[in-house]
KOLZA-347081 format. One record per atom (N, C-alpha, C): residue number from 1; chain; atom name; residue in one letter; y, x, z. Coordinates in nm, 3 decimals. Each point is the difference from the previous one (the first is absolute). Example, Ala and Ser with C-alpha at 12.3 -4.5 7.8 and 13.67 -1.06 7.14 Angstrom:
BEGIN
{resi = 1 chain = A name = N resn = A py = -0.569 px = 1.319 pz = 0.780}
{resi = 1 chain = A name = CA resn = A py = 0.119 px = -0.089 pz = 0.000}
{resi = 1 chain = A name = C resn = A py = 0.120 px = 0.090 pz = 0.000}
{resi = 2 chain = A name = N resn = S py = 0.105 px = -0.035 pz = -0.072}
{resi = 2 chain = A name = CA resn = S py = 0.119 px = 0.082 pz = 0.006}
{resi = 2 chain = A name = C resn = S py = 0.109 px = -0.077 pz = 0.073}
//
This chain:
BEGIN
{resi = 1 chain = A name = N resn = X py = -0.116 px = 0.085 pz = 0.000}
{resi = 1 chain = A name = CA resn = X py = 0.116 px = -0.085 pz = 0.000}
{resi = 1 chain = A name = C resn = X py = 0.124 px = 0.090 pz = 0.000}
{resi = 2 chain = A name = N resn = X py = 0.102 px = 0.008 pz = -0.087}
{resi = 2 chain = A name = CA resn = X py = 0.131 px = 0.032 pz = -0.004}
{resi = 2 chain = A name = C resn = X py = 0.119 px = -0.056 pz = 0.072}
{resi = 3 chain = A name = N resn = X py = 0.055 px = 0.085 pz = 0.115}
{resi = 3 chain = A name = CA resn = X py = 0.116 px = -0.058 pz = 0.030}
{resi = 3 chain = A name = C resn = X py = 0.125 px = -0.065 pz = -0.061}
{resi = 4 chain = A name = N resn = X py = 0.060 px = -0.041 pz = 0.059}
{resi = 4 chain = A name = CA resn = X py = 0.115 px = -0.036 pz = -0.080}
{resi = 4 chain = A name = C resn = X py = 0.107 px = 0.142 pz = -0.081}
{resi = 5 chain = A name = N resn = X py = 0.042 px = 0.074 pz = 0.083}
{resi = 5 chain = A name = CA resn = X py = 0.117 px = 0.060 pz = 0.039}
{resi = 5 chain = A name = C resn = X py = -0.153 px = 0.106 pz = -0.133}
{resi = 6 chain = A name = N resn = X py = -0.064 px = 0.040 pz = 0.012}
{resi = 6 chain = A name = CA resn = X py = -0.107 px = 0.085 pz = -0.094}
{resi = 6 chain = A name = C resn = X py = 0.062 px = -0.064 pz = -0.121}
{resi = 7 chain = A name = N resn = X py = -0.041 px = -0.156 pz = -0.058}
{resi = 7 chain = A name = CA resn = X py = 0.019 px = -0.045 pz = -0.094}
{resi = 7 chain = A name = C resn = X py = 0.128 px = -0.007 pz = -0.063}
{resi = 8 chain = A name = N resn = X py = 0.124 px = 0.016 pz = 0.072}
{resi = 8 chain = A name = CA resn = X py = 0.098 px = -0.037 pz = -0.032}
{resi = 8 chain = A name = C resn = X py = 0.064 px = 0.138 pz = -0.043}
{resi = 9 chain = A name = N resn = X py = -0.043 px = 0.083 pz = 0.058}
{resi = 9 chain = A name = CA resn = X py = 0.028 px = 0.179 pz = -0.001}
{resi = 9 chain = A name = C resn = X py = -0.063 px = 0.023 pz = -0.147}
{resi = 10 chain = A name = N resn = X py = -0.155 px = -0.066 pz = -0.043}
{resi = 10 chain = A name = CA resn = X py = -0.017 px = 0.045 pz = -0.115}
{resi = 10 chain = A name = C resn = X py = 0.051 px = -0.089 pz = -0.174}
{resi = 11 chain = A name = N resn = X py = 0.022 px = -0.107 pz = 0.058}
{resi = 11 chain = A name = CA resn = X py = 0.098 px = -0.074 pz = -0.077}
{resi = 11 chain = A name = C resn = X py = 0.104 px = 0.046 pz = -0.069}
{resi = 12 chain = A name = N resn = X py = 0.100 px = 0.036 pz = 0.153}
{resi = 12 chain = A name = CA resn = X py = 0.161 px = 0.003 pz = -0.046}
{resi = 12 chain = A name = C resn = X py = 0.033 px = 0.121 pz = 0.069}
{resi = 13 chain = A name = N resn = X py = -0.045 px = 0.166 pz = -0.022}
{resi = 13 chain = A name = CA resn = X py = 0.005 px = 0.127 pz = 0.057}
{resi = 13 chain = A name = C resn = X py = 0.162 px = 0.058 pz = 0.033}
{resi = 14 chain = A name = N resn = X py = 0.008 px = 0.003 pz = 0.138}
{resi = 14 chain = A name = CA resn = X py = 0.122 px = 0.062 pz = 0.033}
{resi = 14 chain = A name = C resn = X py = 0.078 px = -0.115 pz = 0.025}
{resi = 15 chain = A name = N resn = X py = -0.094 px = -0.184 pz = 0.076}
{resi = 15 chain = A name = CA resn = X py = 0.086 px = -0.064 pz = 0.003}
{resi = 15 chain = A name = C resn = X py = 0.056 px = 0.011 pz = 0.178}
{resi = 16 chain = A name = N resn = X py = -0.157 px = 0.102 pz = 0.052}
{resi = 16 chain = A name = CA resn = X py = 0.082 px = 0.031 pz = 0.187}
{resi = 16 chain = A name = C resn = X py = 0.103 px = 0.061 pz = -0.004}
{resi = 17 chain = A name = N resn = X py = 0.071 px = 0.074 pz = -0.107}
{resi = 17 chain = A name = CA resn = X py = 0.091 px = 0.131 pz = 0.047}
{resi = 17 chain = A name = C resn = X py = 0.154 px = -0.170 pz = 0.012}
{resi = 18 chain = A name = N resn = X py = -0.028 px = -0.074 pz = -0.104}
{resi = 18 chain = A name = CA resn = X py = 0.107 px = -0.107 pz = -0.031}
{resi = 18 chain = A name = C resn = X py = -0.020 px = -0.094 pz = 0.084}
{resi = 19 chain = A name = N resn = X py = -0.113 px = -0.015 pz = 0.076}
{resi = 19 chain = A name = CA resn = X py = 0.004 px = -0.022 pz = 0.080}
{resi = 19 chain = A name = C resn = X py = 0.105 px = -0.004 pz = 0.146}
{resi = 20 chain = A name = N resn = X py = -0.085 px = 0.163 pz = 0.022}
{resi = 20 chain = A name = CA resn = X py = 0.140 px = 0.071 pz = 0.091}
{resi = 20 chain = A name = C resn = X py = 0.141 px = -0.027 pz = 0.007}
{resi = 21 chain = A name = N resn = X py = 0.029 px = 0.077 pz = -0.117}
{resi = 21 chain = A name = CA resn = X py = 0.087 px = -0.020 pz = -0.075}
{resi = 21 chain = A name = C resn = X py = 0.125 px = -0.128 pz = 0.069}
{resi = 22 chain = A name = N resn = X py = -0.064 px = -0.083 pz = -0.092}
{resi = 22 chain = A name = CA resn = X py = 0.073 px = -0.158 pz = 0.050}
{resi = 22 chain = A name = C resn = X py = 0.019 px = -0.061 pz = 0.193}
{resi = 23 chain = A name = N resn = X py = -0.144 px = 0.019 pz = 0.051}
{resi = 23 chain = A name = CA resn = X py = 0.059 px = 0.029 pz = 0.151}
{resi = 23 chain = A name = C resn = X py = 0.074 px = 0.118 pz = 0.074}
{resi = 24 chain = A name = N resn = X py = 0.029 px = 0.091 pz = -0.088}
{resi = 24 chain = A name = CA resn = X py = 0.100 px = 0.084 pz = 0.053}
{resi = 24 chain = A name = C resn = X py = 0.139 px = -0.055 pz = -0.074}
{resi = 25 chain = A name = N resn = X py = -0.054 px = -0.019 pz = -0.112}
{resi = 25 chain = A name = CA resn = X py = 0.186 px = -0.061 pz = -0.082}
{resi = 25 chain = A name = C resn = X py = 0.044 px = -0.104 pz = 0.105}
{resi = 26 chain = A name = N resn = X py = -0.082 px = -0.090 pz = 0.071}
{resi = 26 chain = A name = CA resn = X py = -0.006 px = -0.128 pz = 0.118}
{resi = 26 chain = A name = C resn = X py = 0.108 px = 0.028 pz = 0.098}
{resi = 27 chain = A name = N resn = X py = -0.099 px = 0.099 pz = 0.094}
{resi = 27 chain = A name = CA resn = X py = 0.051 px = 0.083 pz = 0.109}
{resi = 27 chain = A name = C resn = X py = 0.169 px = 0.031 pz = -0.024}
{resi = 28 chain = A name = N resn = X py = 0.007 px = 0.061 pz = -0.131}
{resi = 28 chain = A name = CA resn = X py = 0.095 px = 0.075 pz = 0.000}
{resi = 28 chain = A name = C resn = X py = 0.128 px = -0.117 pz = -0.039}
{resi = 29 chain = A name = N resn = X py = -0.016 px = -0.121 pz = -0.006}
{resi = 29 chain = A name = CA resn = X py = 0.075 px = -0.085 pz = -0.074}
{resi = 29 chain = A name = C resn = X py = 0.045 px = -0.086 pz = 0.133}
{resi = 30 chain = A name = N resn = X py = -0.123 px = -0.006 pz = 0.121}
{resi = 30 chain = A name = CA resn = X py = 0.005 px = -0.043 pz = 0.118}
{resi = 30 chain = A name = C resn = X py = 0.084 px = 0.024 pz = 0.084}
{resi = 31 chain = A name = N resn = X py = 0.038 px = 0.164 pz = 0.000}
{resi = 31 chain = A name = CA resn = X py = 0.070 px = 0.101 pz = 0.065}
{resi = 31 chain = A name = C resn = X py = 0.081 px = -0.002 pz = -0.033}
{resi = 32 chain = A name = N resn = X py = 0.060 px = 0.001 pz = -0.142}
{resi = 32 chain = A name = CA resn = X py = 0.094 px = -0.011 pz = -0.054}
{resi = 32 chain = A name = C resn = X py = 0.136 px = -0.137 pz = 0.048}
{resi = 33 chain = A name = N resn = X py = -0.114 px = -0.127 pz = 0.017}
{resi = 33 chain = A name = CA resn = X py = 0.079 px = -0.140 pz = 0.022}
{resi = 33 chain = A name = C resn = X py = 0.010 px = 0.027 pz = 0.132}
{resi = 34 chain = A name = N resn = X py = -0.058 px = 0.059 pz = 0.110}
{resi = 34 chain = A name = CA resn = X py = 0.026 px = 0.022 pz = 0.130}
{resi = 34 chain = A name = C resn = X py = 0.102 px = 0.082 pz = 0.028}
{resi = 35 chain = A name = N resn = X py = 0.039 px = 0.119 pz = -0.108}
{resi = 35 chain = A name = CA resn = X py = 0.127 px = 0.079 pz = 0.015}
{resi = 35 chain = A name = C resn = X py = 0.122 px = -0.075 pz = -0.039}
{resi = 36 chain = A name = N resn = X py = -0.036 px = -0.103 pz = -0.073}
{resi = 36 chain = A name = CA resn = X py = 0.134 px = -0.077 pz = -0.059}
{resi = 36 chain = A name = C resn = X py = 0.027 px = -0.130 pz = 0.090}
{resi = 37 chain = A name = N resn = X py = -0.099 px = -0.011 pz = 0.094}
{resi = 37 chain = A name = CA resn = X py = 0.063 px = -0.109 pz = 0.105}
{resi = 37 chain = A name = C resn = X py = 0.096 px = 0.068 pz = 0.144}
{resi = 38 chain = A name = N resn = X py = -0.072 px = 0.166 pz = -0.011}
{resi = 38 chain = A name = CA resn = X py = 0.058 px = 0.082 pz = 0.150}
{resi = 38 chain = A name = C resn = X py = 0.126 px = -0.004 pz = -0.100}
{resi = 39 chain = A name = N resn = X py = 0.028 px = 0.097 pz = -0.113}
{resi = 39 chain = A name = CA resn = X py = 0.110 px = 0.014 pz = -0.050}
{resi = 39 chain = A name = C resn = X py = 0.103 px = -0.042 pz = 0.073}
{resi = 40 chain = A name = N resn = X py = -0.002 px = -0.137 pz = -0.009}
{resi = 40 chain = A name = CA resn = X py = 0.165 px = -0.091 pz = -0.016}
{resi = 40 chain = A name = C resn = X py = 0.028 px = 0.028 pz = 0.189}
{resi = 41 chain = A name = N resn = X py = -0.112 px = 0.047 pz = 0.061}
{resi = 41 chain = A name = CA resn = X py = 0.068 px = -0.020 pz = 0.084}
{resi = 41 chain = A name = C resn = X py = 0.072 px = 0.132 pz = 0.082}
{resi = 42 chain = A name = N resn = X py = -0.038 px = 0.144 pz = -0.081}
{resi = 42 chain = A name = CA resn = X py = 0.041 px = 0.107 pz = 0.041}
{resi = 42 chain = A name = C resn = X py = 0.189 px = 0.040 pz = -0.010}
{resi = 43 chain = A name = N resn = X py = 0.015 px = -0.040 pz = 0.162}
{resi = 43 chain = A name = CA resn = X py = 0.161 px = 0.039 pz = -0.107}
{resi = 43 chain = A name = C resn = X py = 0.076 px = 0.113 pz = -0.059}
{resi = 44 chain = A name = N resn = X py = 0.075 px = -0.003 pz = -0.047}
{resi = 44 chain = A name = CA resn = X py = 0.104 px = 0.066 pz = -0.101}
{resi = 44 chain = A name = C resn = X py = -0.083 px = 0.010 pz = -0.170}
{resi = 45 chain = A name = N resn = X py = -0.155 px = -0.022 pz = -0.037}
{resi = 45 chain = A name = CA resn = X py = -0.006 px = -0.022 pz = -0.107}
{resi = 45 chain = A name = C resn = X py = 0.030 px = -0.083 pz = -0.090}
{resi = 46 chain = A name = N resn = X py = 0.026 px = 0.067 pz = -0.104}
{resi = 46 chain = A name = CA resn = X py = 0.094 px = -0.121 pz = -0.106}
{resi = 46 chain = A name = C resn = X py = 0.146 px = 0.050 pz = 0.061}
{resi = 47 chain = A name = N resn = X py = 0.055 px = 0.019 pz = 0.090}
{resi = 47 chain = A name = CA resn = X py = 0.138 px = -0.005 pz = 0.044}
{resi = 47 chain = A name = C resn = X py = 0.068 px = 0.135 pz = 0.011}
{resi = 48 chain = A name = N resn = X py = -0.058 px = 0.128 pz = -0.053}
{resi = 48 chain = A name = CA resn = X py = 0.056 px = 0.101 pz = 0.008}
{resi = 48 chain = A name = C resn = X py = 0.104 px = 0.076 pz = -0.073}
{resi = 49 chain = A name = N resn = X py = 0.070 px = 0.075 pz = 0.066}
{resi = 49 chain = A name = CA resn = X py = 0.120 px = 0.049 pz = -0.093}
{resi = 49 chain = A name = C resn = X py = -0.068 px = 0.092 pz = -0.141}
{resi = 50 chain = A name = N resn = X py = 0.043 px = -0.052 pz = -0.104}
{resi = 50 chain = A name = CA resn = X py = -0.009 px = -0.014 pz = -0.149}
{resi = 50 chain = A name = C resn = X py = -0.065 px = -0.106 pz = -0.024}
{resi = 51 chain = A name = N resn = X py = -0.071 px = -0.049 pz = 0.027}
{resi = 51 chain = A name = CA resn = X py = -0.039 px = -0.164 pz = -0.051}
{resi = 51 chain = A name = C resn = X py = 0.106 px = -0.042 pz = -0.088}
{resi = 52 chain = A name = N resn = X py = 0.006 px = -0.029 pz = -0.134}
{resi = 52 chain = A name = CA resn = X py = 0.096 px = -0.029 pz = -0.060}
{resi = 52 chain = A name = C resn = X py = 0.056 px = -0.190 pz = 0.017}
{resi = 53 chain = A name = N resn = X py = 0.050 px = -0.053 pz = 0.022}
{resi = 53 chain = A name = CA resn = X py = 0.064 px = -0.124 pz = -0.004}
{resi = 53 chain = A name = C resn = X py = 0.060 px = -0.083 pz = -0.057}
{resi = 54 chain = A name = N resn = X py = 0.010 px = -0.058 pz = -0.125}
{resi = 54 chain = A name = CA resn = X py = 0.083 px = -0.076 pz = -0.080}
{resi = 54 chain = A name = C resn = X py = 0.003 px = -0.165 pz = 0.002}
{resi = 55 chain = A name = N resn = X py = 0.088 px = -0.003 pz = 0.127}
{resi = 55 chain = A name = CA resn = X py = 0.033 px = -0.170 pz = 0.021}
{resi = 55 chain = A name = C resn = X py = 0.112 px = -0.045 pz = -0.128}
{resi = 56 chain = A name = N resn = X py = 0.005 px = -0.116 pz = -0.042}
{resi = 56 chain = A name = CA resn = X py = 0.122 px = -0.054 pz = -0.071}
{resi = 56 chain = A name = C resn = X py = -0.004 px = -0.147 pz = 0.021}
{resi = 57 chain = A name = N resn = X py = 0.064 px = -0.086 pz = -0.076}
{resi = 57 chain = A name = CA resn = X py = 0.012 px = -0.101 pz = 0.047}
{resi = 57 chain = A name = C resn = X py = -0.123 px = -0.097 pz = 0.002}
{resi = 58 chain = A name = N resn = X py = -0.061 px = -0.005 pz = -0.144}
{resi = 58 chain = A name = CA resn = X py = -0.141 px = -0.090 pz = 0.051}
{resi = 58 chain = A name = C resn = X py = -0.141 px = 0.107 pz = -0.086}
{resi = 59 chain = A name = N resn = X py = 0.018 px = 0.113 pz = 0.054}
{resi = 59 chain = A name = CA resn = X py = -0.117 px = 0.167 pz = -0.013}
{resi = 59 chain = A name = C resn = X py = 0.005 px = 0.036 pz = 0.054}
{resi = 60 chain = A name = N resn = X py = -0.112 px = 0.077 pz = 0.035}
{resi = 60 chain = A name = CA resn = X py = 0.006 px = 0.106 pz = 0.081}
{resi = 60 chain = A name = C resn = X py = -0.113 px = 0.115 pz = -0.061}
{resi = 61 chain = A name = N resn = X py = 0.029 px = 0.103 pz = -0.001}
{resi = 61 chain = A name = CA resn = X py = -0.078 px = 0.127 pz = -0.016}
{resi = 61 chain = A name = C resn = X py = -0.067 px = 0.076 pz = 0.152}
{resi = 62 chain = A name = N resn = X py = -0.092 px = 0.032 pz = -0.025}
{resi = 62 chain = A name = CA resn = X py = -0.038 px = 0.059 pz = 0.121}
{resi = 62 chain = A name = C resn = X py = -0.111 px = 0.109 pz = -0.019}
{resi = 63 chain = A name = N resn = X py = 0.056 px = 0.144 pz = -0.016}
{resi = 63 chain = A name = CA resn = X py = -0.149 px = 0.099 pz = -0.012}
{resi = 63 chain = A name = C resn = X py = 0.009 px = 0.105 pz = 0.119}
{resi = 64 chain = A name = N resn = X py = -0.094 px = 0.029 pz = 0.084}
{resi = 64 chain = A name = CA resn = X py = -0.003 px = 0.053 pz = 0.092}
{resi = 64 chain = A name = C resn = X py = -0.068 px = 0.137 pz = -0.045}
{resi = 65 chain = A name = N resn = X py = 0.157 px = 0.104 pz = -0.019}
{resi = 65 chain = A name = CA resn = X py = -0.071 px = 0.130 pz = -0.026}
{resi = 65 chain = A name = C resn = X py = -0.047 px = 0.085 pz = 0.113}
{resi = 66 chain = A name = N resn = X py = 0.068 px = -0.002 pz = 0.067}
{resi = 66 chain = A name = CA resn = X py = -0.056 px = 0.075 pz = 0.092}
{resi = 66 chain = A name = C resn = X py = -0.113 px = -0.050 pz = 0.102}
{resi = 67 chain = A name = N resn = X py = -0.006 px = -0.110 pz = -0.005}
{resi = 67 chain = A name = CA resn = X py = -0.108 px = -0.065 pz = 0.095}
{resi = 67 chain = A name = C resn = X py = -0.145 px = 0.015 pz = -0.133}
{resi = 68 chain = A name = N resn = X py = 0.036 px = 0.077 pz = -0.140}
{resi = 68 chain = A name = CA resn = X py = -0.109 px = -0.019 pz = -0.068}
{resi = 68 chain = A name = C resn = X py = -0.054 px = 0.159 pz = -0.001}
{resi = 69 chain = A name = N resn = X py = 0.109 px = 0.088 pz = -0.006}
{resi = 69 chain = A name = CA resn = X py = -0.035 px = 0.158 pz = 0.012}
{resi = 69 chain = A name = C resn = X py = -0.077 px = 0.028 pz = 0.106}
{resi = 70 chain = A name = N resn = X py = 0.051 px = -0.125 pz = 0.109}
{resi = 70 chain = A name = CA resn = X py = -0.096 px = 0.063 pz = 0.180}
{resi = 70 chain = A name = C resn = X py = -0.090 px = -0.059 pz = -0.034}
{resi = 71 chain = A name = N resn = X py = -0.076 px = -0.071 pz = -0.044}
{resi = 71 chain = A name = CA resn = X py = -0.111 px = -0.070 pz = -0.007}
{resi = 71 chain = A name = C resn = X py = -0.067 px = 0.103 pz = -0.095}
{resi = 72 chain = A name = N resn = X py = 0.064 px = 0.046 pz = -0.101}
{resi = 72 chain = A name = CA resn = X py = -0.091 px = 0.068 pz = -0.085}
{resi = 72 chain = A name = C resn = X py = -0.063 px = 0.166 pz = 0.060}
{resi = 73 chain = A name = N resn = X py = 0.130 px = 0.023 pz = 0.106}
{resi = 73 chain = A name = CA resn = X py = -0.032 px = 0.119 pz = 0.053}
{resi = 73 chain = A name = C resn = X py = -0.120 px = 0.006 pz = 0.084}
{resi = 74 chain = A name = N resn = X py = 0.038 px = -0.121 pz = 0.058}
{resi = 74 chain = A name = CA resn = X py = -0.128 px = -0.043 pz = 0.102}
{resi = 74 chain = A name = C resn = X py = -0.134 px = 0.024 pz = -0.040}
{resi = 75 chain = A name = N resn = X py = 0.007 px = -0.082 pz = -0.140}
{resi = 75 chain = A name = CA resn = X py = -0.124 px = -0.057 pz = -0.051}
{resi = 75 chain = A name = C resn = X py = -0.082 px = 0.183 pz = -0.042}
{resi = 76 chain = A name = N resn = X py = 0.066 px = 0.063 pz = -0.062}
{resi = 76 chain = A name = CA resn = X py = -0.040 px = 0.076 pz = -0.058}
{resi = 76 chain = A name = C resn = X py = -0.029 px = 0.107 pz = 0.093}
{resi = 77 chain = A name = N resn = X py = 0.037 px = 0.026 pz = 0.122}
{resi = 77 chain = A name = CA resn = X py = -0.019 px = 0.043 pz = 0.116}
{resi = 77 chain = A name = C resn = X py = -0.158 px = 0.012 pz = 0.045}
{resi = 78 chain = A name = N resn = X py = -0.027 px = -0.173 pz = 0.003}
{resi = 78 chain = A name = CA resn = X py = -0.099 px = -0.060 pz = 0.055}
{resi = 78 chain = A name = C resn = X py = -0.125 px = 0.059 pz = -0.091}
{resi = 79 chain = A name = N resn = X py = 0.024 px = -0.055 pz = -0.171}
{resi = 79 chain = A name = CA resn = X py = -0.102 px = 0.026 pz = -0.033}
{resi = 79 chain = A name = C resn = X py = -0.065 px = 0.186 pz = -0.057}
{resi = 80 chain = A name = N resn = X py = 0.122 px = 0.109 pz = 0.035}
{resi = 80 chain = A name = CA resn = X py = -0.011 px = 0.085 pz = 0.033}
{resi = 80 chain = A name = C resn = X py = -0.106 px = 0.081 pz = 0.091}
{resi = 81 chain = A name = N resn = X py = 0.023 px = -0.106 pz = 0.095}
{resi = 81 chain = A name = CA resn = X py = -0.061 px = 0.025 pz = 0.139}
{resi = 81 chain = A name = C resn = X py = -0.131 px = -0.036 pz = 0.007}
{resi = 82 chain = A name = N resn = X py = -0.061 px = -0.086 pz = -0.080}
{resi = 82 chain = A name = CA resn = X py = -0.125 px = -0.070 pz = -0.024}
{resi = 82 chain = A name = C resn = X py = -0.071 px = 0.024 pz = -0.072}
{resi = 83 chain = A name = N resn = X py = 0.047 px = 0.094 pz = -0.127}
{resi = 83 chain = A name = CA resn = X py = -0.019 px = 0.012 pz = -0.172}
{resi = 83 chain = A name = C resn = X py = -0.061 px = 0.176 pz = 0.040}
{resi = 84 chain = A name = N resn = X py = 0.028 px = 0.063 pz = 0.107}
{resi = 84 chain = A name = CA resn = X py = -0.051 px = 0.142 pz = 0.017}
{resi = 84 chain = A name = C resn = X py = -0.139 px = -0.016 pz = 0.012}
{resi = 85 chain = A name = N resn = X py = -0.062 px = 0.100 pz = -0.026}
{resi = 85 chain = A name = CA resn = X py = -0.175 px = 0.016 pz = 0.027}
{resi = 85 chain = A name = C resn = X py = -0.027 px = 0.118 pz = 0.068}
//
C-alpha cells in the first residue's frame, strides 16, 4: 500500500519544497499584519522631522522620508544580522 504524501511526491516532484515555501510565505505575511497593528501605536513614527507634508485646501500630500530611511536602516540591520553563517 502507498502512502499518500509517497504518491503525491511521485506525481507532482518538488511539490514539499512549495509546500514549505507557502507556510513560510504564511508566517511571514502573519508577522508582517502583526507589525502593522503595533506600528500605529509606536510614537513619533510617521511624525518625524523630514517627513515631508503637503496640506492645501481640499489635498493633502504626505511622504514620510525619514520615518522611511529609519525603517530601511533598521530593516537591513536586522537581516544582516540573520543572513551571516
Amino acid at each position: 500500500m502507498v502512502r499518500g504524501d509517497r504518491w503525491m511526491g511521485a506525481m507532482f516532484p518538488g511539490m514539499d519544497s512549495l509546500g514549505k515555501m507557502l507556510i513560510l510565505f504564511g508566517v511571514v505575511l502573519a508577522l508582517l499584519g502583526g507589525l502593522l497593528l503595533v506600528a500605529g501605536k509606536i510614537p513619533y513614527l510617521g511624525r518625524l522631522p523630514g517627513d515631508i507634508v503637503i496640506r492645501r485646501e481640499n489635498w493633502s500630500v504626505y511622504f514620510p522620508l525619514t520615518t522611511s530611511i529609519l525603517i530601511s536602516i533598521l530593516l537591513t540591520l536586522l537581516f544582516s544580522l540573520f543572513s551571516r553563517r
